[in-house]
RODO-2510 file (C-alpha; in nm, 4 decimals, decimal comma):
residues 483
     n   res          X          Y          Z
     1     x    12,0793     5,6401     6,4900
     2     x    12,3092     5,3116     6,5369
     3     x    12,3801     5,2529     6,8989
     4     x    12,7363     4,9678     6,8510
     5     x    12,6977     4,7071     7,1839
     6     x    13,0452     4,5398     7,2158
     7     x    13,0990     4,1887     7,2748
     8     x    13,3797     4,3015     7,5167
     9     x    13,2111     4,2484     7,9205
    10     x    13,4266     4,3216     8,1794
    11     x    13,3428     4,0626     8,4889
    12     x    13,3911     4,0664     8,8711
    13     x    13,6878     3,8396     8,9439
    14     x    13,7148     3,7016     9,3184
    15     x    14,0506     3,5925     9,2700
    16     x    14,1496     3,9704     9,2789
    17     x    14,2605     4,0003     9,6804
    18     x    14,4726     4,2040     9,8492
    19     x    14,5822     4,2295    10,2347
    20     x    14,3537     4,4386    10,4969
    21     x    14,4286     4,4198    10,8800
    22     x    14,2194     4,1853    11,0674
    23     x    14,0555     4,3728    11,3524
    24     x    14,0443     4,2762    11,6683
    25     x    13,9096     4,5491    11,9196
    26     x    13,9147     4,3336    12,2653
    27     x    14,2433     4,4115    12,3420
    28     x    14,2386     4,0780    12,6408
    29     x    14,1165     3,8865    12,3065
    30     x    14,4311     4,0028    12,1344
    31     x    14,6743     3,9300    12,4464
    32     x    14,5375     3,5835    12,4554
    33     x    14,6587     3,5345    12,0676
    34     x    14,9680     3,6688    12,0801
    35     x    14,9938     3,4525    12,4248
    36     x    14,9224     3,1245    12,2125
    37     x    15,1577     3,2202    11,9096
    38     x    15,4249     3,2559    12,1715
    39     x    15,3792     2,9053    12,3639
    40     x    15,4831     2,7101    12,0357
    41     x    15,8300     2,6329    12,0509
    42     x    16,0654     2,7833    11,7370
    43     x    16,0647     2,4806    11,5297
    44     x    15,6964     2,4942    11,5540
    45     x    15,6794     2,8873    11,4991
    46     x    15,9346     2,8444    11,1562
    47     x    15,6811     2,6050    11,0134
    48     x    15,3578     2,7370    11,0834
    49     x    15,5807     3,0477    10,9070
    50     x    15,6383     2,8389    10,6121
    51     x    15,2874     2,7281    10,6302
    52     x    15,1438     3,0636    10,5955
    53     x    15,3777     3,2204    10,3254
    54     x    15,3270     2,8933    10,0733
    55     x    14,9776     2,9427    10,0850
    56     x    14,9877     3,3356    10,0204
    57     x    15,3320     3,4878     9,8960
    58     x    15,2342     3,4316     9,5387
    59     x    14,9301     3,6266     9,5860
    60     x    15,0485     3,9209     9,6802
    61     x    15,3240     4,1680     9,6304
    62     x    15,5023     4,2340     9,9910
    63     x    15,3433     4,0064    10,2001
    64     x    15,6265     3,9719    10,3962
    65     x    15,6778     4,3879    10,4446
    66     x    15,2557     4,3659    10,5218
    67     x    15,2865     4,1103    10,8071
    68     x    15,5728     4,2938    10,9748
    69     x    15,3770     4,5867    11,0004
    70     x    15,0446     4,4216    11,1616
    71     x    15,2931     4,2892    11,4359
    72     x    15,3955     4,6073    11,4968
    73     x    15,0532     4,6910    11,5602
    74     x    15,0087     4,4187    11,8656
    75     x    15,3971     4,4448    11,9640
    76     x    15,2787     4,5841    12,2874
    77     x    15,0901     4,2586    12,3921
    78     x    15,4091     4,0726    12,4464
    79     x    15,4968     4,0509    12,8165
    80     x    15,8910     4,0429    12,7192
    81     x    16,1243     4,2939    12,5464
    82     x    16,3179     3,9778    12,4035
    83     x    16,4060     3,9874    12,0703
    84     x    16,1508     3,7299    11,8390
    85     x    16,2764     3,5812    11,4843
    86     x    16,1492     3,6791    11,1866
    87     x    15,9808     3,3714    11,1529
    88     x    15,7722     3,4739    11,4731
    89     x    15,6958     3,8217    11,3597
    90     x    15,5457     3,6725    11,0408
    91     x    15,3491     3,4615    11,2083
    92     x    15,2668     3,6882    11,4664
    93     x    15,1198     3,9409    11,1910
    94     x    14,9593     3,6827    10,9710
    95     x    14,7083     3,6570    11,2825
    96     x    14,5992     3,9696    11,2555
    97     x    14,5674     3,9653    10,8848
    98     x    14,3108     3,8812    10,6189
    99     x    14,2301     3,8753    10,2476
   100     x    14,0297     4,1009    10,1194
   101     x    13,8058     4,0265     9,7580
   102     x    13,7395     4,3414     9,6150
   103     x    13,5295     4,1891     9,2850
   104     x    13,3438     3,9368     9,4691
   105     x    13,0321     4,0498     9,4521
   106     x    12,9891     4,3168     9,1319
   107     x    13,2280     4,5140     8,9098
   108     x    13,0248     4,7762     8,7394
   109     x    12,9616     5,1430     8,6738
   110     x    13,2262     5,2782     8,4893
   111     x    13,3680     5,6193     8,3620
   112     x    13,6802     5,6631     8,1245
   113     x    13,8684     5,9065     8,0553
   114     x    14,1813     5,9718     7,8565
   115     x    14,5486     5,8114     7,9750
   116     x    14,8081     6,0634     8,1218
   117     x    15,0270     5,8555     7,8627
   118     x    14,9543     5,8579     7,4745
   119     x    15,3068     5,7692     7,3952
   120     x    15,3864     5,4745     7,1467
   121     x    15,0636     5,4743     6,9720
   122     x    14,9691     5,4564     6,6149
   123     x    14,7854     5,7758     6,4674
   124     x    14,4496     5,8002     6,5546
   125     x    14,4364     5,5063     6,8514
   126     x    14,3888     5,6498     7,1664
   127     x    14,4396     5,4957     7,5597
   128     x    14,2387     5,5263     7,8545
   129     x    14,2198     5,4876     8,1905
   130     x    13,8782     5,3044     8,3049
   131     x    13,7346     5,3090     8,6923
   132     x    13,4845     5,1454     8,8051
   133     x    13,3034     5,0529     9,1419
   134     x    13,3880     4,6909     9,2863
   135     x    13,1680     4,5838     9,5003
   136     x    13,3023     4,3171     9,7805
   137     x    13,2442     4,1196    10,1137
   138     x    13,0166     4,3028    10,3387
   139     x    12,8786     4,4915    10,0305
   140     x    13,2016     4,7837    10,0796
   141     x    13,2612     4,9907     9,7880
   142     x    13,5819     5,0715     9,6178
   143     x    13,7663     5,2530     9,3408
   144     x    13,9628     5,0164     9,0948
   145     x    14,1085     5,0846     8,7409
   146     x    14,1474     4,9030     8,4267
   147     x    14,3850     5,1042     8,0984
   148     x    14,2657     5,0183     7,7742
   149     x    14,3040     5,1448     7,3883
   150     x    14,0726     5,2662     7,0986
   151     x    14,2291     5,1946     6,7979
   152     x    14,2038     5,3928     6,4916
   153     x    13,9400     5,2236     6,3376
   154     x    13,7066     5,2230     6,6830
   155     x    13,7796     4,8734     6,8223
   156     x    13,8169     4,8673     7,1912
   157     x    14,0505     4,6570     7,4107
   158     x    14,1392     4,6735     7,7849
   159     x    14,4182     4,5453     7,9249
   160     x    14,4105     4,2237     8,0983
   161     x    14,4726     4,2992     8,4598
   162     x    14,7838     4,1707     8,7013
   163     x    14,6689     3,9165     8,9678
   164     x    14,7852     4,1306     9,2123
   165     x    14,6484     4,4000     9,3743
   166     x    14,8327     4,7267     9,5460
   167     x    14,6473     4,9216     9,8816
   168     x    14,7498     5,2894     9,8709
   169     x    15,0156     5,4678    10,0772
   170     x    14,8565     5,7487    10,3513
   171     x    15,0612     6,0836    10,2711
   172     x    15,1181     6,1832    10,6461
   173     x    15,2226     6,5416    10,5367
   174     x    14,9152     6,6161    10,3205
   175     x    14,8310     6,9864    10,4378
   176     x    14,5239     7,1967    10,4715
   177     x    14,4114     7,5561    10,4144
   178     x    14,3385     7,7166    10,7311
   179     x    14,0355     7,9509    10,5661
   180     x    13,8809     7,6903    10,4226
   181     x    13,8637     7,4123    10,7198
   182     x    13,7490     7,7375    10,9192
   183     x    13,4597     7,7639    10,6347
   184     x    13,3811     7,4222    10,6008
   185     x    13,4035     7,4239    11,0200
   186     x    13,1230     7,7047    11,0343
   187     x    12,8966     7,5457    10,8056
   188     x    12,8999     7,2211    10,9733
   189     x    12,8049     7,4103    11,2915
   190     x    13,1484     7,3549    11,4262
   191     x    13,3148     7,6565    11,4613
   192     x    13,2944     7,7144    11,8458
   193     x    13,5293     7,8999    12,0389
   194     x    13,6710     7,6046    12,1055
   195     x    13,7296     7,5706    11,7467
   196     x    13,8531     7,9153    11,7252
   197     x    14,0956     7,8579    12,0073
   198     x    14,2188     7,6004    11,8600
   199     x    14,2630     7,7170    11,4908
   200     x    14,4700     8,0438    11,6530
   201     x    14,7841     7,7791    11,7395
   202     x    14,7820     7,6561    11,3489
   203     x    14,9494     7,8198    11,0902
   204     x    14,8019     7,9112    10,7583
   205     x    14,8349     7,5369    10,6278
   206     x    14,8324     7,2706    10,8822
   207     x    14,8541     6,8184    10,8672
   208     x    14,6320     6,6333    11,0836
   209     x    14,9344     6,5705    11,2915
   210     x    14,9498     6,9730    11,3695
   211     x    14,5931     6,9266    11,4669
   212     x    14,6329     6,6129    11,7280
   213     x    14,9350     6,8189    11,8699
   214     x    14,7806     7,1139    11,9297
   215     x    14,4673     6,9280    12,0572
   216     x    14,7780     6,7950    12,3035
   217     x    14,8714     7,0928    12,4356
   218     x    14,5752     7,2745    12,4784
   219     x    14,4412     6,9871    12,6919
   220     x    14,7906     6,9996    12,8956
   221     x    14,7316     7,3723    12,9674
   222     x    14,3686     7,2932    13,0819
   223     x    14,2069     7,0152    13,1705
   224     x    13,8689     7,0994    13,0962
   225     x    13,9095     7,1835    12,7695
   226     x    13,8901     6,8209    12,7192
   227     x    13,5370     6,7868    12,8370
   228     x    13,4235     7,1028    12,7478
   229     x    13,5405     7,0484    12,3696
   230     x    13,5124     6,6535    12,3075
   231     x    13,1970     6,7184    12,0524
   232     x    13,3632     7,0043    11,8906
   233     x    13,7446     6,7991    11,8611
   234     x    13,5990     6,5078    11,7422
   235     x    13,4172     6,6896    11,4540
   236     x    13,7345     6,8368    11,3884
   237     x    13,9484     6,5729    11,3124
   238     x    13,6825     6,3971    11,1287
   239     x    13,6582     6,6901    10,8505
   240     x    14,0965     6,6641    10,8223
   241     x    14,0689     6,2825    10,8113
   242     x    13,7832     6,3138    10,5518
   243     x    14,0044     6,5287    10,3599
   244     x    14,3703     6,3087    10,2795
   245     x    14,6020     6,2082    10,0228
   246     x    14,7553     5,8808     9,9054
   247     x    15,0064     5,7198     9,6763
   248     x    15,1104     5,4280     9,5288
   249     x    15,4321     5,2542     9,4489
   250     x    15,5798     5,3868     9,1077
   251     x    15,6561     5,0280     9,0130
   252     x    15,2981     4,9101     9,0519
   253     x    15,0704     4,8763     8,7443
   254     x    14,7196     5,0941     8,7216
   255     x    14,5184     4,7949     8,7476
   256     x    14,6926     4,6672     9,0905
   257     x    14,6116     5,0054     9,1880
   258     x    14,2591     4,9883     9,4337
   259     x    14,0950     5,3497     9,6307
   260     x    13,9471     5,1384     9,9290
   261     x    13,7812     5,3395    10,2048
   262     x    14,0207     5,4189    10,4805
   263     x    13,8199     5,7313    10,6879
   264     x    13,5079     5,6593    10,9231
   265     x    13,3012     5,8397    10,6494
   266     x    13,4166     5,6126    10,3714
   267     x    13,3966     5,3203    10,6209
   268     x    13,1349     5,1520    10,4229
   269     x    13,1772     5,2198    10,0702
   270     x    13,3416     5,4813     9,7557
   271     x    13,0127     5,4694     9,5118
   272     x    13,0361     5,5569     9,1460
   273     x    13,2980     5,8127     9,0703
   274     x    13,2484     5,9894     8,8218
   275     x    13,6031     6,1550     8,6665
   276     x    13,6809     6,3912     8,4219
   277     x    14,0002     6,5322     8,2339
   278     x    13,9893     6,8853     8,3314
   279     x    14,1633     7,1897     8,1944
   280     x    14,2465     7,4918     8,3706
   281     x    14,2420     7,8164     8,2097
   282     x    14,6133     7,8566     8,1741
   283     x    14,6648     7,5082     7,9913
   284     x    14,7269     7,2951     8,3019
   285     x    14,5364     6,9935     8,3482
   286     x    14,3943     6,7325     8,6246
   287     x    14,1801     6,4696     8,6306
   288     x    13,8911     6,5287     8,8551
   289     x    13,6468     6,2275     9,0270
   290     x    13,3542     6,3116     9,2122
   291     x    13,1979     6,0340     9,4754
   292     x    13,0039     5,9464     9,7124
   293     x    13,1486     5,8333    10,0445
   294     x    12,8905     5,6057    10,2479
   295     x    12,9596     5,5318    10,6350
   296     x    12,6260     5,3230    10,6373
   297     x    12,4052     5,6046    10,7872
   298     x    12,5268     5,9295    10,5881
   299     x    12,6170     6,0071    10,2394
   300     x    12,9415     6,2696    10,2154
   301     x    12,9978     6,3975     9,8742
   302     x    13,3992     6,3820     9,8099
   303     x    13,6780     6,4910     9,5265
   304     x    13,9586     6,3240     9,4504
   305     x    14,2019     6,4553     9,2189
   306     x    14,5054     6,3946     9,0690
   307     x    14,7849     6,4420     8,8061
   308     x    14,8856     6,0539     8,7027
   309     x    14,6813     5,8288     8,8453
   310     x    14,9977     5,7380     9,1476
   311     x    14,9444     6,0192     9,3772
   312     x    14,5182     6,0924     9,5390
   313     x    14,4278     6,3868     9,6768
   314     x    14,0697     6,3507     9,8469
   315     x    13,8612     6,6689     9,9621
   316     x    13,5067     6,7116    10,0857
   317     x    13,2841     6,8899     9,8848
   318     x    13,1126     7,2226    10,0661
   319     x    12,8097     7,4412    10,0955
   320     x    12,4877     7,4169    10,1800
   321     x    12,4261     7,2791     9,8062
   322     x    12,6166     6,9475     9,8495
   323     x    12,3501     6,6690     9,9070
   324     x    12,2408     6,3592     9,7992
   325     x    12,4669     6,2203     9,5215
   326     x    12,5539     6,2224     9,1332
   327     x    12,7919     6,4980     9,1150
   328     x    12,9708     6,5232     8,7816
   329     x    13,1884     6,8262     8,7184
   330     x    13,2251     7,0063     8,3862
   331     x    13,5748     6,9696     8,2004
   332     x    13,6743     7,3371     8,1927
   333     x    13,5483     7,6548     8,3707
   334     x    13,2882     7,8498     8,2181
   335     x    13,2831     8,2172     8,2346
   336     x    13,5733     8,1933     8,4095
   337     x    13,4005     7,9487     8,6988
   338     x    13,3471     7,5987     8,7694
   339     x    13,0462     7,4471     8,7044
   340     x    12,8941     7,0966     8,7916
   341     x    12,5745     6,9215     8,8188
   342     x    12,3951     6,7631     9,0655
   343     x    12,0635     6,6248     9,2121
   344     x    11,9925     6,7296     9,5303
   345     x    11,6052     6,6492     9,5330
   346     x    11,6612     6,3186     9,3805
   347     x    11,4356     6,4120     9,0997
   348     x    11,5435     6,6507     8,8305
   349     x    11,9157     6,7765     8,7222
   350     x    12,0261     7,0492     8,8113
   351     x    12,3157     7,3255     8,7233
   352     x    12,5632     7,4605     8,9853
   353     x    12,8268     7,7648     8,9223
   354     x    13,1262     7,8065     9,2314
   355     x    13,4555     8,0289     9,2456
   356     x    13,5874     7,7513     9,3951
   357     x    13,5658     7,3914     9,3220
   358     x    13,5513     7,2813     9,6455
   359     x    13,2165     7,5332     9,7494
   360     x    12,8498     7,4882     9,5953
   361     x    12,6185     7,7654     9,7547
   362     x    12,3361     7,8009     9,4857
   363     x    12,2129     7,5560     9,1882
   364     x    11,9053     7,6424     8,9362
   365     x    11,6931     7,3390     8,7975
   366     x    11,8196     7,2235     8,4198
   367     x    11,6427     6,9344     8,3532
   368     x    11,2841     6,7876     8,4957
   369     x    11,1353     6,4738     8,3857
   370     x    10,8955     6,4566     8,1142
   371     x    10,8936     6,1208     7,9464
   372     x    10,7501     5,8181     8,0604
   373     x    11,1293     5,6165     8,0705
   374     x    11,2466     5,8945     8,3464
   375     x    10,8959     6,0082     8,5277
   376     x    11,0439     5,8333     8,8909
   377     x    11,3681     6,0426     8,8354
   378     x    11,6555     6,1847     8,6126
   379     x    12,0166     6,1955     8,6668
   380     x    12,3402     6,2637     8,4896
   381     x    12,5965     5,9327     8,3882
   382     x    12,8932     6,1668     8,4059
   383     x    13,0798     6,4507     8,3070
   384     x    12,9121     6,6993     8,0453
   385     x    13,1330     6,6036     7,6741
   386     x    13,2031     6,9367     7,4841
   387     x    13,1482     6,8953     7,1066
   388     x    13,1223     7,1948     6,8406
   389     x    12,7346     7,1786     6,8958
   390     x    12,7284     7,2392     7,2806
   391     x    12,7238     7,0380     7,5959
   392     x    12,6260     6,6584     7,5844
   393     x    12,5315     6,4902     7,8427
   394     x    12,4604     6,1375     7,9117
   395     x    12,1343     6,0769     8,1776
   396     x    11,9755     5,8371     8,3240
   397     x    11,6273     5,8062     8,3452
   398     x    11,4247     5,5649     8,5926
   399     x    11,0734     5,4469     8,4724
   400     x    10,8037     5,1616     8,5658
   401     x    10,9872     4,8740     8,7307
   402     x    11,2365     5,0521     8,8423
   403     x    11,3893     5,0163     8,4983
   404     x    11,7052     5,1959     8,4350
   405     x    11,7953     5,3803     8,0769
   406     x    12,0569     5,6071     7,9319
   407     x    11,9538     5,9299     7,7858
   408     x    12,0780     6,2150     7,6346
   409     x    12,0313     6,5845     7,6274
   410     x    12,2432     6,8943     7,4653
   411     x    12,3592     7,2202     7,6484
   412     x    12,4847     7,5555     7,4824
   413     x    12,8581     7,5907     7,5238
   414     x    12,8164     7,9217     7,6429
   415     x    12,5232     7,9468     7,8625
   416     x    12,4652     7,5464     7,9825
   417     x    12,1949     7,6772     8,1704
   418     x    11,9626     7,6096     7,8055
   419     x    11,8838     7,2855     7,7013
   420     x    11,9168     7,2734     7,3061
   421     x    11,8628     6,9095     7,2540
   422     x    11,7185     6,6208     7,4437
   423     x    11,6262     6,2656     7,3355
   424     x    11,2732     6,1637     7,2840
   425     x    11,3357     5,7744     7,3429
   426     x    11,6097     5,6008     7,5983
   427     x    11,9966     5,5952     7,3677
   428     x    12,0227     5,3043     7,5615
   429     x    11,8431     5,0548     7,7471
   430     x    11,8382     4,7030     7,9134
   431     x    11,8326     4,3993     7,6937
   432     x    11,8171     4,0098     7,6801
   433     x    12,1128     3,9051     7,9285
   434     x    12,1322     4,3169     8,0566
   435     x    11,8592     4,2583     8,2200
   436     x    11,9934     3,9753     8,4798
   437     x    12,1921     4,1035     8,7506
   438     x    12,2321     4,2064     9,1053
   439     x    11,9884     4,4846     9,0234
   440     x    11,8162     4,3734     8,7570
   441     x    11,6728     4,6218     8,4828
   442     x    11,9345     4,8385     8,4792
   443     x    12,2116     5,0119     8,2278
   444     x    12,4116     5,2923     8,4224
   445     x    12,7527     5,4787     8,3393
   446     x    12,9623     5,7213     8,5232
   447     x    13,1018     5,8490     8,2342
   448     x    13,1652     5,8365     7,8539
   449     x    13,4029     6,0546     7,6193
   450     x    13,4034     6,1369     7,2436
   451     x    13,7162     5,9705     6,9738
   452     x    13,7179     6,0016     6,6518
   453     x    13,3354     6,1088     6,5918
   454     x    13,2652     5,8313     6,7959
   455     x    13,0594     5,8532     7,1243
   456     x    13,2460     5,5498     7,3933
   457     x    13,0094     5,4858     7,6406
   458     x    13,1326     5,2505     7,9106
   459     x    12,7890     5,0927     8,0972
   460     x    12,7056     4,8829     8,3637
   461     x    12,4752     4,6116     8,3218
   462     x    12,2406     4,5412     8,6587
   463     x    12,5008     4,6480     8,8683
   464     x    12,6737     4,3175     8,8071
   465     x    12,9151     4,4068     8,5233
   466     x    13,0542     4,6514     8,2522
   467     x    13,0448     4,6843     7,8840
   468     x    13,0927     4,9283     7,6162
   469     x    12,8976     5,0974     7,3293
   470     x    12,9284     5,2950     7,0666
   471     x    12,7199     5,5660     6,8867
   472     x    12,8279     5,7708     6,5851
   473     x    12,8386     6,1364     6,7156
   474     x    12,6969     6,3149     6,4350
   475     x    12,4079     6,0852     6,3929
   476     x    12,3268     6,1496     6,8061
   477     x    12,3686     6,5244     6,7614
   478     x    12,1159     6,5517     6,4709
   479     x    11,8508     6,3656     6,6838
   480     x    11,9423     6,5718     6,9606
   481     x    11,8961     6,8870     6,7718
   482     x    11,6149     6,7736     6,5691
   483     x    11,4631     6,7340     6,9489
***
């Protein structure tokens, strides 16, 4: 069996920055600023202005819209209702603002799947959409994306990407099912009769603003509810914020597009999501991405989904089967039910089935390890691939060293629950300049998918970069089977 390495790396670039709100909690501190930005006389307040958007208009997209905003945000530190120039208001904002290098420290652990567009193509070629983690200051995690083609004879290409880079849009009006926040509520230990009391004044769907408002009145009505009900409030709008939607502009490009953490669960990272193309019984389709969202103390499972790549929706995962990470959902029910898997004793792989995709109540153990390359622990490196011969799936095994490899194993189609297939020796494994990294020792992927007869398997390399290989699919499924 040929395993193809690409010369084709994709690098973390630094220059790639985009606009994040400098945060200032002393509120005195911020008075003082805004005091000292407003003893400089206009003339002196126009060219600081002109200072500021030389040095970073071309860098951005709508810097100018950006800084207007973070004045807003300290508008109610100025000691006068008189009217300030736009030259003021800039500058104002641009104190309160900062750059932001998403790339600067690692670009790495991909998954691809295909492009909601495969218009304009020549026969056989195929586009795709590729994420990957991007590691930056303060070691925060996010969710970028590169597009790319496979042409018809199996070269790859990605897209160069813009300079620029676009921060997502909160949906205010995203909504939520009233049964299952109550569910999630009671399993988090949450549903109190506070909760309850408070869950009677929502409708069947509710936004977080419902929430906060009816959090309002309650409160007004009695004023110890507000003591009596802090723990259980606070939990409360935790779970809505945890579970959001976002946008993008339409004009933007996929690669300006960036998933940065914006809840206190996220607040210090989005690690390695894994997505998938998936179709629905009745034809429809979605593409799926499991995560894990890291607030520097707890892990939170998450889904995001959506339909092109403009518009997130982001949901917690549920039931008492979601822990640890390395979620990766399969493309398509089965039996008419979802089914993912999942390592929850950060050891072996293991097989979930749900009703819903957003509940996991019971899992059975698929896959233990057994050779010497995965004895520390096994995992999956994405989404199960359906082929005519069953289930493959990509793994990763972790050995002496703490050396990282990519397996492979094969599941029936119609019962995944049997392994039919599984690879003696690693498919693919650290080499030469692979080794050298932020981690060293290490090849990783979130996620592959099958062209052509042709296996793509985007990789990391030491948690510093991303390449790609390929492996002819018939030769991997007769050493699979032959296994």
């Amino acid at each position: 069996m040929k395993v193809h390495r690409t010369r084709l790396i994709l690098r973390p670039d630094a220059k790639r920055v985009f606009f994040r709100p400098f945060e200032i909690t002393d509120a005195a501190r911020i008075s003082r600023i805004v005091a000292r930005v407003m003893s400089i006389n206009e003339r002196e307040a126009e060219a600081e202005c002109r200072f500021v958007l030389s040095h970073f208009v071309d860098r951005h997209t709508r810097l100018r819209d950006y800084l207007l905003e973070r004045f807003e945000s300290v508008r109610d530190h100025l000691i006068t209702d008189k009217p300030l120039s736009e030259s003021r208001r800039l500058l104002l904002g641009s104190y309160f603002t900062q750059e932001y290098s998403l790339e600067a420290a690692a670009l790495f652990n991909p998954s691809i799947v295909p492009h909601p567009d495969q218009s304009g193509l020549d026969a056989g070629a195929l586009r795709f959409v590729l994420s990957l983690r991007a590691v930056g200051e303060g070691h925060i995690s996010s969710i970028v994306f590169r597009t790319g083609m496979i042409a018809p004879d199996g070269t790859i290409s990605v897209s160069e990407p813009t300079p620029f880079v676009t921060a997502a849009t909160p949906v205010p009006e995203a909504r939520h099912d009233k049964a299952g926040f109550e569910r999630r509520l009671s399993e988090l230990g949450l549903r109190t009769r506070h909760a309850i009391a408070l869950l009677a004044e929502l409708g069947d769907s509710f936004t977080a603003q419902d929430l906060e408002r009816v959090v309002s009145s309650i409160r007004r009505r009695d004023r110890d509810f507000a003591v009596r009900s802090q723990e259980t409030v606070q939990g409360m709008i935790a779970l809505v914020r945890a579970n959001y939607e976002i946008t993008f502009d339409p004009g933007s490009r996929l690669s300006e597009r960036v998933i940065f953490p914006s809840t206190a669960a996220e607040s210090r990272g989005i690690e390695d999501a894994r997505f998938v193309l998936f179709r629905e019984d009745d034809g429809s389709v979605a593409w799926h991405g499991t995560y894990t969202a890291y607030d520097g103390r707890v892990i939170l499972p998450q889904l995001v989904t959506t339909d092109d790549f403009l518009r997130f929706r982001i949901a917690s995962l549920n039931g008492p089967e979601v822990r640890n990470k390395g979620f990766a959902l399969f493309p398509r029910r089965i039996g008419g039910r979802y089914a993912m898997l999942s390592r929850q004793d950060n050891e072996n792989i293991h097989l979930m089935f749900s009703d819903s995709i957003h509940f996991w109540d019971t899992r059975q153990t698929l896959l233990r390890p057994t050779h010497p390359w995965e004895f520390v622990q096994l995992g999956n490196c994405g989404s199960p691939i359906e082929t005519d011969a069953g289930w493959l799936v990509l793994t990763h095994g972790v050995g002496p060293m703490r050396r990282y490899t990519i397996g492979a194993i094969l599941l029936d189609r119609d019962d995944p629950s049997r392994v039919i297939g599984r690879l003696r020796e690693p498919l693919l494994e650290p080499i030469r300049n692979e080794r050298e990294g932020y981690v060293p020792n290490v090849v990783y992927s979130c996620g592959a998918l099958v062209h052509a007869g042709r296996l793509i398997l985007p990789y990391a390399m030491s948690d510093q970069c991303a390449s790609f290989a390929t492996v002819p699919l018939d030769e991997l499924i007769a050493e699979l089977t032959d296994n």
